[in-house]
C-alpha positions as a printed Julia matrix, in Angstrom:
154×3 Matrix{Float64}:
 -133.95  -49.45  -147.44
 -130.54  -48.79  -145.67
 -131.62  -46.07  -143.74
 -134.51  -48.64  -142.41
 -131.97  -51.31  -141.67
 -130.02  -49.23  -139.86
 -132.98  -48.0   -137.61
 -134.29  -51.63  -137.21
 -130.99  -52.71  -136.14
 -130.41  -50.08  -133.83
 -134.0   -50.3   -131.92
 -132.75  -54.12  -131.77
 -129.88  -52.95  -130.05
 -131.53  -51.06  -127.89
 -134.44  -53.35  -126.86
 -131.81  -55.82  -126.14
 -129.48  -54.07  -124.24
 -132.35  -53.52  -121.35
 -132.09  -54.9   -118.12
 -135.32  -56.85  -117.59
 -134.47  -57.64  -114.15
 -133.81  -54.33  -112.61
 -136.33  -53.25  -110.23
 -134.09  -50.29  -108.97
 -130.44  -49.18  -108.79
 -128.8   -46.42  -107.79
 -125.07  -45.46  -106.45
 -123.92  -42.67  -104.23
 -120.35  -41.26  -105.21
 -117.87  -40.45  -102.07
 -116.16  -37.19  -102.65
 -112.34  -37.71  -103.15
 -112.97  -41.16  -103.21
 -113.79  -40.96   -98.95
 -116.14  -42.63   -97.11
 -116.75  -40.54   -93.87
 -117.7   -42.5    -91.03
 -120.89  -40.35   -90.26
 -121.74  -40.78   -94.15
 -124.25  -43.58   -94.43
 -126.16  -43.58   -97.86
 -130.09  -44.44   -97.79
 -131.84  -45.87  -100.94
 -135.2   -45.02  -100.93
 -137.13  -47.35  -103.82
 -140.72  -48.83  -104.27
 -142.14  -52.32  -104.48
 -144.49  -52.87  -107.05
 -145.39  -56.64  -106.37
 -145.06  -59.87  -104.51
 -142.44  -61.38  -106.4
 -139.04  -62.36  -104.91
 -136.03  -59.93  -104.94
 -132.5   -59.96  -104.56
 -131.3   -56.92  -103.12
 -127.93  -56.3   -104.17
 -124.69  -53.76  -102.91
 -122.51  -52.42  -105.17
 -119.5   -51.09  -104.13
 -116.5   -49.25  -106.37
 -112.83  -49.4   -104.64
 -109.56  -48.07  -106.23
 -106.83  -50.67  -106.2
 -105.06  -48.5   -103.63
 -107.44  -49.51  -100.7
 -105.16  -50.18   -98.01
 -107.34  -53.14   -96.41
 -107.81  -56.95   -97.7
 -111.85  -56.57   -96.84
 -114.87  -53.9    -96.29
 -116.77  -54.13   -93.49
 -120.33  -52.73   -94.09
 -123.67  -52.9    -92.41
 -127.01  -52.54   -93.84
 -130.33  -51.7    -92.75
 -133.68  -52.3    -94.42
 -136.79  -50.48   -93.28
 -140.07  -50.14   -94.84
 -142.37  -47.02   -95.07
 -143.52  -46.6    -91.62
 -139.43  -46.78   -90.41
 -139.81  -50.59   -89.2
 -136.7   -52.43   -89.53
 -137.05  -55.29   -91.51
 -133.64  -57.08   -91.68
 -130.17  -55.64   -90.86
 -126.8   -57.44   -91.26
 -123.11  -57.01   -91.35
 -121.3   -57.97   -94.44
 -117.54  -58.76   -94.88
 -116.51  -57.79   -98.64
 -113.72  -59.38   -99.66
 -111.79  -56.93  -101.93
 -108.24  -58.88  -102.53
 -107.5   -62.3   -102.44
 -105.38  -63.34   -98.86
 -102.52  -64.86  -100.29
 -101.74  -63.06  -103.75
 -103.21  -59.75  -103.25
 -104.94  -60.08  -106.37
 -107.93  -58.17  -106.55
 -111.31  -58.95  -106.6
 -113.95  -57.77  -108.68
 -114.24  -56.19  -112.39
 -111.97  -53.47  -113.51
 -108.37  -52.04  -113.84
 -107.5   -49.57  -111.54
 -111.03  -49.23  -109.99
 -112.84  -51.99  -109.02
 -116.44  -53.17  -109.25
 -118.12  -55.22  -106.85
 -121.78  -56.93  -106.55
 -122.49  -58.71  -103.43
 -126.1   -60.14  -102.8
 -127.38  -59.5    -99.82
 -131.02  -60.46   -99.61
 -131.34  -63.59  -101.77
 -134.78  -64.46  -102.95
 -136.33  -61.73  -100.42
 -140.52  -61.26  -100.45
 -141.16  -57.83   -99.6
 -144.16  -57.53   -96.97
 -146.12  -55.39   -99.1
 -146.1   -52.94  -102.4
 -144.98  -49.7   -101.28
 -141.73  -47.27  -100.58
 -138.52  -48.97   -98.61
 -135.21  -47.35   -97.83
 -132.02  -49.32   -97.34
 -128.98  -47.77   -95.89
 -125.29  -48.73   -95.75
 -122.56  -47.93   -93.21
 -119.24  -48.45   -93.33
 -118.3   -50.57   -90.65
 -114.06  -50.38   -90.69
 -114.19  -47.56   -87.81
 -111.79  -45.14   -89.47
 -113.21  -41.51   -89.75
 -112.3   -41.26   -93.13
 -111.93  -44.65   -95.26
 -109.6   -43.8    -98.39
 -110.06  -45.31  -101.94
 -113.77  -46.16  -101.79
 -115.35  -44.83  -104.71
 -118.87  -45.11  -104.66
 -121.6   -47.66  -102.55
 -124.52  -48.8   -104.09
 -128.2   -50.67  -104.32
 -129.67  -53.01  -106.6
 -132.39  -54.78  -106.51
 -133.57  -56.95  -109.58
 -136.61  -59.73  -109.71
 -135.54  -63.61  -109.16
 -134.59  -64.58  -112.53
């Protein structure tokens, strides 16, 4: 009877831990926590319906990051390479006055930022969203990782 408790309760667990909003995500880790200036990640993921999205960027930055914001730009293109929307984002990473960071974390930082609110894909199929950064330094120090979500309107 234990032993059956303790598998219910952990298939509970389990089934309730799942994110039922997650269409994809995916991060790419900088090496040495660098973001190279020719280094622009590209998130390839597929549509399976007509419902609306919000496509999401995650970003990771170490509290060492030497700026107040992140400039980065996005582009969204469907299967056949047609642009669909594009954008430039300011992240704010620490607050103006205090310094305080933003986001979730200790030492390293999480970030979510929506980009695409609401957002009806055209069709079902394969899209690819890539991210640049946008601060013009060859080599931007303490960003960890960049990322893409993209969940189902909840």
């Amino acid at each position: 009877m234990k032993r059956f408790s303790l598998i219910f309760l952990s298939l509970l667990l389990v089934i309730s831990s799942c994110d039922s909003t997650k269409v994809f995500e995916s991060n790419y880790d900088f090496e040495e926590n660098s973001w190279n200036l020719d280094t622009i990640p590209t998130f390839e993921f597929q549509i399976e319906d007509a419902l609306p999205k919000n496509v999401i960027i995650n970003l990771r930055n170490s509290i060492s990051y030497p700026y107040q914001n992140l400039y980065l730009s996005y582009t969204l293109t469907d299967s056949l390479d047609n642009e669909l929307e594009s954008g430039l984002i300011d992240l704010q990473l620490f607050d103006q006055k205090t310094g305080k960071p933003f986001g979730k974390g200790n030492s390293l930082y999480e970030h979510q930022n929506k980009v695409l609110t609401d957002f009806t894909f055209p069709h079902k199929g394969k899209y690819k969203l890539a991210i640049a950064q946008y601060m013009r330094e060859i080599d931007l120090k303490e960003i960890a990782s960049v990322g893409l979500r993209v969940e189902d309107k909840n």
